[in-house]
Every structure is written in C-alpha cells, then in structure tokens.
C-alpha positions in Angstrom: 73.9 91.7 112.2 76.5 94.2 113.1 79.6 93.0 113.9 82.9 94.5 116.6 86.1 94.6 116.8 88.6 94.8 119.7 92.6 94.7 119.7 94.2 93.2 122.9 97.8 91.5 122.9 98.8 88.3 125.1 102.2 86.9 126.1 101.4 83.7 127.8 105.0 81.3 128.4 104.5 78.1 127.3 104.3 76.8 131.3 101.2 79.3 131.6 99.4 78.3 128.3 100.0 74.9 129.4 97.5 74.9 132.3 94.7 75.6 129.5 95.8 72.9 126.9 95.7 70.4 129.3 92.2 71.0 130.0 92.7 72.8 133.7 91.1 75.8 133.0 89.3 76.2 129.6 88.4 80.2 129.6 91.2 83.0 129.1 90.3 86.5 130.5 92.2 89.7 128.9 91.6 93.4 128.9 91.5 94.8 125.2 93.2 97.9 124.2 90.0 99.3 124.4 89.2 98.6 128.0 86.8 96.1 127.0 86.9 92.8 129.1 87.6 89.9 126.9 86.5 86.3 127.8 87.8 83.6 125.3 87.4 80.3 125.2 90.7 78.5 125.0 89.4 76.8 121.7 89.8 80.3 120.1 93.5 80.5 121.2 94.6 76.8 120.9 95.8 77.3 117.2 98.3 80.2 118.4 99.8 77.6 120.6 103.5 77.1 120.1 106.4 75.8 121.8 107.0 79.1 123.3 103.0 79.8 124.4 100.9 82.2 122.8 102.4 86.1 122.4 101.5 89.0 120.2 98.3 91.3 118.9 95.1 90.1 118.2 92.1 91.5 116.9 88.8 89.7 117.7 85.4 90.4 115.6 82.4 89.3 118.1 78.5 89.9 117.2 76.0 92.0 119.3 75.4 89.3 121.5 79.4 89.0 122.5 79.8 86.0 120.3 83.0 85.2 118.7 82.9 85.1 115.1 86.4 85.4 114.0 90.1 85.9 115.9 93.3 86.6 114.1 96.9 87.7 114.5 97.2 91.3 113.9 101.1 92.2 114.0 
C-alpha cells in the first residue's frame, strides 16, 4: 500500500473551532499547499484543540483510497 503526503496550515480562533467540538459541523475542508482539497474529519483535529483553536502546519499521510492514516504537527 503506497502511502501520501500533503502539507496545509490552519488557523482556526477558538470561537470558529468551537462550532465543530460541539458537534455542529463534524467535517473541516482545507486546501493543502499542494492544491490538493483536504476533507478531515474533525476527530483528526480535535487533539490540536486548545484554548486559543487550532493554528499551525500540518502534514497529513492518507492511503490510495484518501484515507487518513496518520496527521501531525509539522512546525
């Protein structure tokens, strides 16, 4: 199984990643460095939640099929 990798960066307040940790909206939808349209479940981003929301670079590893296999902070 070959695996990919993309780089996109977020800056969400905490006010904006609010709406998705209370269960409003559940998907995220970025555009990677790459161009490449991201669609993340909020699950993937949860732990990055802080007081002040979610901000920095992240690098994403997804299968063939687009399914998320690992995300990490990449600063």
């Amino acid at each position: 199984m070959t695996q990919r990798t993309s780089r996109f960066s977020i800056s969400l307040s905490y006010d904006e990643a609010k709406v998705f940790y209370t269960g409003s909206k559940n998907r995220v939808q970025l555009t990677a460095f790459d161009g490449k349209t991201i669609n993340l479940p909020w699950s993937a981003l949860q732990p990055f939640f802080s007081a002040s929301g979610i901000q920095g670079r992240f690098r994403i590893t997804y299968d063939n099929e687009g399914k998320l296999v690992s995300l990490a902070r990449d600063d």
